[in-house]
FILO-888928 format. One record per residue (C-alpha): chain; residue in three letters; x negated, y negated, z negated; residue number from 0. Coordinates in steps of 0.25 Angstrom, whole numbers, plus 5000, padded with zeros to 4 digits. Last residue first. Layout:
N
+---+-----+------+------+------+-----+
! c !   r !   px !   py !   pz !   k !
+---+-----+------+------+------+-----+
! A ! ALA !    X !    Y !    Z ! NUM !
...
+---+-----+------+------+------+-----+
***
This chain:
300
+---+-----+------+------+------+-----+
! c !   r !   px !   py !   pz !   k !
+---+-----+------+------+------+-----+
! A ! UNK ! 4808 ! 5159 ! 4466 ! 299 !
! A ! UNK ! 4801 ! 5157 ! 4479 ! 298 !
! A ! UNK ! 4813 ! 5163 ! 4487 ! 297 !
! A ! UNK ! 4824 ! 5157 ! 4479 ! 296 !
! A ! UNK ! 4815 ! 5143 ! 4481 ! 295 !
! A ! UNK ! 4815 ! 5146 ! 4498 ! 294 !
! A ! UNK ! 4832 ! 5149 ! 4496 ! 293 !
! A ! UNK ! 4834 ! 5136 ! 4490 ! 292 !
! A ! UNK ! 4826 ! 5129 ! 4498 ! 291 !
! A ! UNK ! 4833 ! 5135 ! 4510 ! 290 !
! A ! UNK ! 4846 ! 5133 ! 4506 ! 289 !
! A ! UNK ! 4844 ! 5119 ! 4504 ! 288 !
! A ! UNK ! 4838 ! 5116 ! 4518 ! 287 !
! A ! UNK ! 4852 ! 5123 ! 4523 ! 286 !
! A ! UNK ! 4861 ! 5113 ! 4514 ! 285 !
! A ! UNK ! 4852 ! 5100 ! 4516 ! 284 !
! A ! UNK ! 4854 ! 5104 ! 4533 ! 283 !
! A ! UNK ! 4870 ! 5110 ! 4531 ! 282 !
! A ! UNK ! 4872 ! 5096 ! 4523 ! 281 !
! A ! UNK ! 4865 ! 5087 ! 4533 ! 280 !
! A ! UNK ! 4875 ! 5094 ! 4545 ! 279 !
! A ! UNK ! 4886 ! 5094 ! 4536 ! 278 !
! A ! UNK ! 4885 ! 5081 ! 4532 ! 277 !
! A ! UNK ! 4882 ! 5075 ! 4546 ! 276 !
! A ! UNK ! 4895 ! 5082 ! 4551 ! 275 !
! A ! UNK ! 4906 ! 5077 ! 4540 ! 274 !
! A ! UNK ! 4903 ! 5060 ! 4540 ! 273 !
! A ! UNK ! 4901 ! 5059 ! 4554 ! 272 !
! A ! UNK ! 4913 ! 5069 ! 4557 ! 271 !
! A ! UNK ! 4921 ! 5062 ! 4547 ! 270 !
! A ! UNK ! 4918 ! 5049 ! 4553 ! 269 !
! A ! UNK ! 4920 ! 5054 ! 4566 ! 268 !
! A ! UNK ! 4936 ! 5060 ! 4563 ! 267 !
! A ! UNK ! 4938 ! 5046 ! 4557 ! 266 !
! A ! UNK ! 4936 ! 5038 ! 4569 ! 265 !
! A ! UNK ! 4943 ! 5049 ! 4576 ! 264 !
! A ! UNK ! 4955 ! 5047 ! 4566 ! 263 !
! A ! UNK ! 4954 ! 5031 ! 4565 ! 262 !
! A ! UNK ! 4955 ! 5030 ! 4581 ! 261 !
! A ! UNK ! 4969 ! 5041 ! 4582 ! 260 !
! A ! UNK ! 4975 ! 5035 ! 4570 ! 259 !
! A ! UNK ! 4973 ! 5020 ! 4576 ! 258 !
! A ! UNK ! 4965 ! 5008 ! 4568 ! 257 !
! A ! UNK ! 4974 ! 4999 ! 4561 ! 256 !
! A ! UNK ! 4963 ! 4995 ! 4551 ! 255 !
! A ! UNK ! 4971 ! 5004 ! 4540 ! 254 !
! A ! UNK ! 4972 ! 5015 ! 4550 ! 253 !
! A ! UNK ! 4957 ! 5017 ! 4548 ! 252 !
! A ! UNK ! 4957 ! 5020 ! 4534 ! 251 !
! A ! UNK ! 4968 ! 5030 ! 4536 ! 250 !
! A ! UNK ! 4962 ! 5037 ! 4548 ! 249 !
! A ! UNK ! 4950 ! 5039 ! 4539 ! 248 !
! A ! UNK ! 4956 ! 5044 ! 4528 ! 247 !
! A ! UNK ! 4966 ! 5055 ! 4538 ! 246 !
! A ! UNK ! 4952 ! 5057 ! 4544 ! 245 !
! A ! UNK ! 4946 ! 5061 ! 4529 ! 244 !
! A ! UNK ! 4959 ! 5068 ! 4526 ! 243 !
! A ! UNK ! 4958 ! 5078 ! 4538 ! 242 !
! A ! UNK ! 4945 ! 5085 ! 4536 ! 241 !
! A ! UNK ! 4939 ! 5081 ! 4523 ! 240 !
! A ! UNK ! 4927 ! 5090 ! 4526 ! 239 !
! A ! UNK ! 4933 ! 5103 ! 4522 ! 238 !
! A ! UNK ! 4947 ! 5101 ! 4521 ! 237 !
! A ! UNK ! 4954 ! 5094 ! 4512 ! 236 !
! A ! UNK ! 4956 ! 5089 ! 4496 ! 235 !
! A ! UNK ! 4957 ! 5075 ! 4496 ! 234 !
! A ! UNK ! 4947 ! 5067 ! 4491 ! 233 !
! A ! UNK ! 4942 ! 5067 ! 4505 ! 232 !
! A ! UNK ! 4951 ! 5057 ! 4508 ! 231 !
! A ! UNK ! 4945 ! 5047 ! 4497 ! 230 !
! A ! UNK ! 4933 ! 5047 ! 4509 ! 229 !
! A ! UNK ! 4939 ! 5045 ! 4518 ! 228 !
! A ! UNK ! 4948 ! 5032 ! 4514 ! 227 !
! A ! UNK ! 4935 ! 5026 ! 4511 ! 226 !
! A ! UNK ! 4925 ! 5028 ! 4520 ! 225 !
! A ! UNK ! 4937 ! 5023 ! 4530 ! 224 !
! A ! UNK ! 4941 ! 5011 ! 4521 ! 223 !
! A ! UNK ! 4922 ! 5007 ! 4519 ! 222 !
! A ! UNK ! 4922 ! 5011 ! 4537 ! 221 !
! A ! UNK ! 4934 ! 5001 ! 4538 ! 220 !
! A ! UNK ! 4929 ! 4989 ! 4530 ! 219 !
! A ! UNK ! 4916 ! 4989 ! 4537 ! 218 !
! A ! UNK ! 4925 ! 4981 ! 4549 ! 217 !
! A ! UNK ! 4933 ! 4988 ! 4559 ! 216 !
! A ! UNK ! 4931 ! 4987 ! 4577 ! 215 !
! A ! UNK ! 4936 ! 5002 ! 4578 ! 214 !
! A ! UNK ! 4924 ! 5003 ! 4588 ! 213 !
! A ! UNK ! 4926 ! 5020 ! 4586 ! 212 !
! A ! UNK ! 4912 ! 5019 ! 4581 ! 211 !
! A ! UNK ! 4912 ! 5006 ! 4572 ! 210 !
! A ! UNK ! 4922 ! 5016 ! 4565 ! 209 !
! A ! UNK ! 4911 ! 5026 ! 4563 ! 208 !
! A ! UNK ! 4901 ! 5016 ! 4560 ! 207 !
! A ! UNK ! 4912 ! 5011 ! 4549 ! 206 !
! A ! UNK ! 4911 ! 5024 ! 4543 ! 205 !
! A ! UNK ! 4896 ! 5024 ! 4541 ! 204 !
! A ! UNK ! 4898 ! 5009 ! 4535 ! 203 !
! A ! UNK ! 4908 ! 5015 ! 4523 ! 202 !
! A ! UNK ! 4896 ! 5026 ! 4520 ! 201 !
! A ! UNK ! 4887 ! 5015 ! 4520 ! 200 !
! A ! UNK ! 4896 ! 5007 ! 4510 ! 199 !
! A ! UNK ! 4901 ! 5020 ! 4502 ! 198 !
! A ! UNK ! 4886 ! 5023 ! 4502 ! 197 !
! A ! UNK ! 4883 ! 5010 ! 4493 ! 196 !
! A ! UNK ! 4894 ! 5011 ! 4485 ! 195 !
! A ! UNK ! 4890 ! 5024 ! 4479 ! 194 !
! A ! UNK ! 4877 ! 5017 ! 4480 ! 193 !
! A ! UNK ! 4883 ! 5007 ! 4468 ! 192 !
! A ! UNK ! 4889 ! 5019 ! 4462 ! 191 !
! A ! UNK ! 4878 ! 5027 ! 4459 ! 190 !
! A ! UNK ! 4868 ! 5015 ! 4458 ! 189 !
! A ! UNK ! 4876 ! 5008 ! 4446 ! 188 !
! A ! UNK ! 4881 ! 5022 ! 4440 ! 187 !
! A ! UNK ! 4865 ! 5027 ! 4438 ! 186 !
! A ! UNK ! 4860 ! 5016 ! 4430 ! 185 !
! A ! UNK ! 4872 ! 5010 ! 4425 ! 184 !
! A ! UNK ! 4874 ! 5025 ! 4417 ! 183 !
! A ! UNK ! 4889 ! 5028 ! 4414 ! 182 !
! A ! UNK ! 4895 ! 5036 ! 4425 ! 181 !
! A ! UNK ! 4882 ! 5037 ! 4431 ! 180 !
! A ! UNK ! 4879 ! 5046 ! 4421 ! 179 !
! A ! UNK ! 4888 ! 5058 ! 4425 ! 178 !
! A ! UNK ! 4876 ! 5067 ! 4429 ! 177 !
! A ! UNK ! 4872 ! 5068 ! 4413 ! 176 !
! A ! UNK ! 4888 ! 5073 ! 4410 ! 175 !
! A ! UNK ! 4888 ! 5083 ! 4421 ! 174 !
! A ! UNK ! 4874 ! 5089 ! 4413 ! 173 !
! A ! UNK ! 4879 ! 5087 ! 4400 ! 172 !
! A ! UNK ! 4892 ! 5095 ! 4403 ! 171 !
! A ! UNK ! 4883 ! 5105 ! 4411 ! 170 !
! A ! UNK ! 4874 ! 5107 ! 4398 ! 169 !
! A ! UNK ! 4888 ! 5108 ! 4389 ! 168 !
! A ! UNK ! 4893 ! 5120 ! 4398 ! 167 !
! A ! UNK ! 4880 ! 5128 ! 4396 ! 166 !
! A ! UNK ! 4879 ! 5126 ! 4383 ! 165 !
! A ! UNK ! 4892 ! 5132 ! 4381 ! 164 !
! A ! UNK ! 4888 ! 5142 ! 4387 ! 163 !
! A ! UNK ! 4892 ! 5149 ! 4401 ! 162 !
! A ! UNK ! 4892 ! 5162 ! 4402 ! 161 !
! A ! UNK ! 4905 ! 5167 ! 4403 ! 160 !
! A ! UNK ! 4916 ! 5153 ! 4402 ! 159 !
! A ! UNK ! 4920 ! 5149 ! 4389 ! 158 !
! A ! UNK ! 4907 ! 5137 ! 4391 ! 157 !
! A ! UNK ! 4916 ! 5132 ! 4401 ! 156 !
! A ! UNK ! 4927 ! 5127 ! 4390 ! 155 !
! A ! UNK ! 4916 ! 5116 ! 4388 ! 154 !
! A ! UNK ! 4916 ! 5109 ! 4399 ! 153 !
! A ! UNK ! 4928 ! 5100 ! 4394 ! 152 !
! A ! UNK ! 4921 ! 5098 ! 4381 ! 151 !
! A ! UNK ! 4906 ! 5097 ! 4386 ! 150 !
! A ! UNK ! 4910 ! 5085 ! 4395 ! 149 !
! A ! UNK ! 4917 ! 5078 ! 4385 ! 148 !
! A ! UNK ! 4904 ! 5079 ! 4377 ! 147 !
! A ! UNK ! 4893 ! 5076 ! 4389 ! 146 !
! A ! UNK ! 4891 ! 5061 ! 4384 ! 145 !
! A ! UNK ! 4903 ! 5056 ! 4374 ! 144 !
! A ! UNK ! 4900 ! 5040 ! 4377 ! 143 !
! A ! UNK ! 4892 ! 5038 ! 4391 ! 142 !
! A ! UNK ! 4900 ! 5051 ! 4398 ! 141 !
! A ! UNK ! 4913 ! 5047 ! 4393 ! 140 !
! A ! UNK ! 4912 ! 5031 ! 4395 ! 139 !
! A ! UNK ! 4907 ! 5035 ! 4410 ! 138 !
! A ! UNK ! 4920 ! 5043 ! 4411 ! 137 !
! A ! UNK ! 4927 ! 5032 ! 4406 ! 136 !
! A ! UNK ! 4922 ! 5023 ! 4415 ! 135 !
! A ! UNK ! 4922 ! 5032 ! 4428 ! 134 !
! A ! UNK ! 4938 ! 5035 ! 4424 ! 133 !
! A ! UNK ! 4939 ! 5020 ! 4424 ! 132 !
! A ! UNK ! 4934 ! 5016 ! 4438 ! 131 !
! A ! UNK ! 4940 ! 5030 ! 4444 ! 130 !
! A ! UNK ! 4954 ! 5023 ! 4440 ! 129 !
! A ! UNK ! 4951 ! 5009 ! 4445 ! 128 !
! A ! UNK ! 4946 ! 5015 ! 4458 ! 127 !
! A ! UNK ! 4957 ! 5023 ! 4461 ! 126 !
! A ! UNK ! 4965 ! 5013 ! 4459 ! 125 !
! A ! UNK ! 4958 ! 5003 ! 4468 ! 124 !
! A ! UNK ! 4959 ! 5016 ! 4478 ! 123 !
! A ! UNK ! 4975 ! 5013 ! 4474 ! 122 !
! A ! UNK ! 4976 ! 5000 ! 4479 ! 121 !
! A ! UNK ! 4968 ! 5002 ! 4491 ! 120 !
! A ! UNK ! 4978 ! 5013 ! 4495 ! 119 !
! A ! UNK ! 4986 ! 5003 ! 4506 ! 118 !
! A ! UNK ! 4974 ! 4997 ! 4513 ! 117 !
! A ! UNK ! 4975 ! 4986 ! 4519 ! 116 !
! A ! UNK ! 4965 ! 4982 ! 4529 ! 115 !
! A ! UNK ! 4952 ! 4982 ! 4522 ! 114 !
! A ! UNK ! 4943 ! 4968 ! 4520 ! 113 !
! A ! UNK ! 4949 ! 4965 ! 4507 ! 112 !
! A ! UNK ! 4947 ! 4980 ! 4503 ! 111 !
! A ! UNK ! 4933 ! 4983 ! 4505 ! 110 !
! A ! UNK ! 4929 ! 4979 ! 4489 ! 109 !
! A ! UNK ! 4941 ! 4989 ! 4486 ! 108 !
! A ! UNK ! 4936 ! 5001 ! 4497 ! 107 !
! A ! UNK ! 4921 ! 4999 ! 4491 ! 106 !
! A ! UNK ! 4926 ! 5001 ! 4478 ! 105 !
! A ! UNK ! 4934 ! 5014 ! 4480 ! 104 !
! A ! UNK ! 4922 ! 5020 ! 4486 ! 103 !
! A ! UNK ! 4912 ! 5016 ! 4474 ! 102 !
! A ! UNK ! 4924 ! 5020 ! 4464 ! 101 !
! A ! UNK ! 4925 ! 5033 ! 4473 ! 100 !
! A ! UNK ! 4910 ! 5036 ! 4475 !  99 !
! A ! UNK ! 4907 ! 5032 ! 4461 !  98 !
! A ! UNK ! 4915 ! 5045 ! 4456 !  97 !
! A ! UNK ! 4912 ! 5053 ! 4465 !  96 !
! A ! UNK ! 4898 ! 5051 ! 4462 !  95 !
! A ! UNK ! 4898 ! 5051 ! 4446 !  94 !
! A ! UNK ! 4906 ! 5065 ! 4450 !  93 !
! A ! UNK ! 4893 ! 5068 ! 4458 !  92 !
! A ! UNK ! 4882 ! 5064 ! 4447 !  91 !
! A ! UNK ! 4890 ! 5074 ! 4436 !  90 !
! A ! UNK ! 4891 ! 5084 ! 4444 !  89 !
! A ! UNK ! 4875 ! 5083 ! 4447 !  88 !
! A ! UNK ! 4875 ! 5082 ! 4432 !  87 !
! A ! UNK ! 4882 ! 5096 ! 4432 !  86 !
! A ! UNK ! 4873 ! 5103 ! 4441 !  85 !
! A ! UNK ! 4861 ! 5099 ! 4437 !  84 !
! A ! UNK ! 4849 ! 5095 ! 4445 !  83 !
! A ! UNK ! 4841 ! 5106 ! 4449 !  82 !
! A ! UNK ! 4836 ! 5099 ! 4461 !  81 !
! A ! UNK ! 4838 ! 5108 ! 4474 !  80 !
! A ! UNK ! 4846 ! 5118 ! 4468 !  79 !
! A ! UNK ! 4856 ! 5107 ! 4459 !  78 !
! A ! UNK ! 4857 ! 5098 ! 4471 !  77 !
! A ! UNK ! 4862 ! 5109 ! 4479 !  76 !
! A ! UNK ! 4873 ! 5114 ! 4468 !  75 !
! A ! UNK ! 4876 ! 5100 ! 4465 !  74 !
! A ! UNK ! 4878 ! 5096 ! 4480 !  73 !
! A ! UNK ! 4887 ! 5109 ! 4482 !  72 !
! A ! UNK ! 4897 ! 5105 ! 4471 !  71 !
! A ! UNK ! 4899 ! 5091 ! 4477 !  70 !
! A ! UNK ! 4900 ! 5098 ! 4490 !  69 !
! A ! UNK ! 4913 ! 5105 ! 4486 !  68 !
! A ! UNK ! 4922 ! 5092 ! 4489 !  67 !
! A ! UNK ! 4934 ! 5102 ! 4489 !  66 !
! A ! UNK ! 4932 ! 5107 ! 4502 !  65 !
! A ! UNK ! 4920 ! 5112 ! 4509 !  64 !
! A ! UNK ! 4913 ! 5110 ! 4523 !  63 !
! A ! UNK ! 4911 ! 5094 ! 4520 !  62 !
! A ! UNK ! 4908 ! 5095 ! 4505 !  61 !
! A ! UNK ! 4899 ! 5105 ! 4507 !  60 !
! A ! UNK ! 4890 ! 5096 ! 4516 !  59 !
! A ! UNK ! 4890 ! 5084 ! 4510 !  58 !
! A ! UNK ! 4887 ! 5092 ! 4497 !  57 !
! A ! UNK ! 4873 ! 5096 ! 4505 !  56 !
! A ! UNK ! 4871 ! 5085 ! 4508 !  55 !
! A ! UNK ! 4873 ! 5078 ! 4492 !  54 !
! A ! UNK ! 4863 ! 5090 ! 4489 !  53 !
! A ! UNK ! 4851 ! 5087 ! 4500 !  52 !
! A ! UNK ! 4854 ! 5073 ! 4495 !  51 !
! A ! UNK ! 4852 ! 5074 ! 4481 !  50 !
! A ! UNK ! 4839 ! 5085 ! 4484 !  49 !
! A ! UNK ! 4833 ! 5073 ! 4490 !  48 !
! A ! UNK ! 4837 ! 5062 ! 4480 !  47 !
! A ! UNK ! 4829 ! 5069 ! 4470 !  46 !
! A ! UNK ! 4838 ! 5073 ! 4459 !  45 !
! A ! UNK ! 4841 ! 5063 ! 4445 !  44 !
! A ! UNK ! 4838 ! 5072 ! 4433 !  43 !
! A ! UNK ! 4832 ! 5060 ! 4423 !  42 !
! A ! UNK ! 4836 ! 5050 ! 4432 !  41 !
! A ! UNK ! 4851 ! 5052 ! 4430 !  40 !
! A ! UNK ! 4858 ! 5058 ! 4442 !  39 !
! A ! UNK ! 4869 ! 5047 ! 4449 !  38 !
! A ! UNK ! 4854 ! 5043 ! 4456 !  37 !
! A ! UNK ! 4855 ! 5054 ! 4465 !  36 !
! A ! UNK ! 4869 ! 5052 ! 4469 !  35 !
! A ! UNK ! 4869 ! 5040 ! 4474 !  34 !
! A ! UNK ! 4855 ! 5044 ! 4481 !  33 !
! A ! UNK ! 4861 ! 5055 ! 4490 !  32 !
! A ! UNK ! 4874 ! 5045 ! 4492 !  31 !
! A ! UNK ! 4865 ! 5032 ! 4498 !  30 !
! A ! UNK ! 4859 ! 5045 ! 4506 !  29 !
! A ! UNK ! 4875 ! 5048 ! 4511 !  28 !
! A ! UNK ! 4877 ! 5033 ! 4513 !  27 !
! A ! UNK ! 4864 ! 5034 ! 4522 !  26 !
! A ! UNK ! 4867 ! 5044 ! 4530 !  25 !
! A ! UNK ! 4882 ! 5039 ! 4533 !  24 !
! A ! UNK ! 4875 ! 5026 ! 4537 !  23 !
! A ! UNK ! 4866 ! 5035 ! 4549 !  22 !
! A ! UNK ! 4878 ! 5042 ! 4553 !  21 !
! A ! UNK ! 4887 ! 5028 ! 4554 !  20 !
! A ! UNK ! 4876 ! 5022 ! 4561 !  19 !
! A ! UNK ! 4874 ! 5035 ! 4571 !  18 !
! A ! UNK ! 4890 ! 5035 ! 4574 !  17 !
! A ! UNK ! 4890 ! 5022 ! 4580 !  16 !
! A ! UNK ! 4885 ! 5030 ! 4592 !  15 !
! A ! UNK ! 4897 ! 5038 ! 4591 !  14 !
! A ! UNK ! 4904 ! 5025 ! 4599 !  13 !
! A ! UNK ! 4919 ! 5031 ! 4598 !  12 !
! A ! UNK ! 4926 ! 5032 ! 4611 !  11 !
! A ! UNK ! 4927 ! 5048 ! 4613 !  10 !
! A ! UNK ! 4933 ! 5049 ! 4596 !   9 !
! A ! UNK ! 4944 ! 5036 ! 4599 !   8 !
! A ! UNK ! 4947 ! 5045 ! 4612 !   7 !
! A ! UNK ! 4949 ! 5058 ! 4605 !   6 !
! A ! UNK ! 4959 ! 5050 ! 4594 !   5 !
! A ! UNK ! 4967 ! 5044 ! 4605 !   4 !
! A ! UNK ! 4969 ! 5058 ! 4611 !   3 !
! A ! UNK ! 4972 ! 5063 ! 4599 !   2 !
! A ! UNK ! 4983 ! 5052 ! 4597 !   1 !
! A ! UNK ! 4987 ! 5049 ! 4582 !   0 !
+---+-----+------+------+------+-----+
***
């Protein structure tokens, strides 16, 4: 790869297209917000208001911190602002994961006909067979024995000082109550079909970007590119996903013949317009939180 090819690539891209990607990376990210909302039964479902403050404000941590520790920060925040459990909210977000990498997985084999060749799509259909039965047997678990596996493995905890046995059985049945969208049609059919959902605005973000550098590729560039970065980010990194998520990128581009030099600039602005926007909302959620926080401490 040229640096001075890669600067050029970055000075002749249209950053005009960038406002289309901006304004369908919002909308995949509001498609999200109510994902998750409705993964909560009814009975304690959030207000998609303080859902989306949370999910921001997990944006946020999640980029400035490793280890995917915004998954942790969204419960807390969803917790303040709306009492809802902890555990079930654990519950709802490994439902999530879940769905967003069959949901992912199946919108890259569906895409494959019309994708260069790909060498590892073999082994994401893998991937996908084995999440596929692990999802089934964990729904068969959940809809058969309940909470009573759960209270098992939890159970050693209660040897911990001051905390019951009680205690440890309540967060079991609460963890197991947020995995209903394992095995309820009511709240897996609309939690995986607007998984999908975003994966296909999020995929059409990405190819704004790419329409960007005038790269001249179909859809089916931005869906291998959403793809490839995102799996990235399973390994463990830097804060942000710095380094893998361009080596992804440049690895989806490659495949339609497209240069190092091009692929990394054209990767180097998806990250940015996917990193700045959710520090920037996040810092704004997070601060306004704060603030509530501190004015109801005050009252109290």
């Amino acid at each position: 790869m040229e640096l001075s090819l890669f600067w050029e690539s970055l000075q002749e891209c249209n950053y005009l297209l960038l406002l289309p990607a901006l304004a369908t990376l919002a909308v995949g990210v509001a498609i999200r917000c109510w994902r998750w909302q409705l993964l909560f039964a009814p009975p304690t479902r959030p207000p998609f208001g303080a859902v989306t403050r949370a999910l921001l404000v997990g944006q946020l941590f999640n980029v400035v911190l490793p280890m995917r520790a915004g998954e942790a920060a969204r419960i807390v925040v969803l917790h303040q602002d709306a009492r809802t459990s902890r555990a079930e909210s654990l519950g709802t977000i490994a439902v999530e994961r879940l769905y967003d990498v069959l949901g992912l997985l199946l919108l890259l084999l569906v895409a494959t006909p019309f994708l260069p060749e790909v060498t590892w799509i073999r082994r994401a259909a893998l991937l996908a067979a084995v999440l596929l039965v692990l999802a089934a047997i964990g729904a068969v678990v959940v809809a058969r024995y309940g909470a009573r596996p759960v209270r098992v493995v939890l159970r050693p905890l209660a040897r911990l000082p001051k905390v019951t046995r009680e205690h440890v059985d309540g967060v079991a049945d609460r963890l197991v109550y947020g995995l209903q969208a394992l095995h309820r049609p009511s709240l897996a059919a609309p939690g995986f079909l607007l998984g999908v959902a975003s994966w296909l605005v999020l995929a059409l973000s990405c190819w704004f970007v790419l329409e960007s550098f005038d790269l001249g590729l179909g859809y089916g560039a931005g869906i291998l590119i959403l793809v490839t970065t995102t799996l990235s980010l399973v390994i463990p990194s830097a804060p942000a996903g710095v380094g893998v998520f361009e080596a992804g990128g440049v690895l989806a581009l490659n495949a339609f013949g497209v240069d190092d030099s091009t692929a990394l600039s054209a990767t180097v602005v998806l990250h940015a317009l996917s990193v700045f926007p959710a520090v920037v909302a996040g810092a704004i959620v997070l601060h306004g939180h704060a603030l509530r926080l501190r004015t109801a401490r005050a009252g109290s």
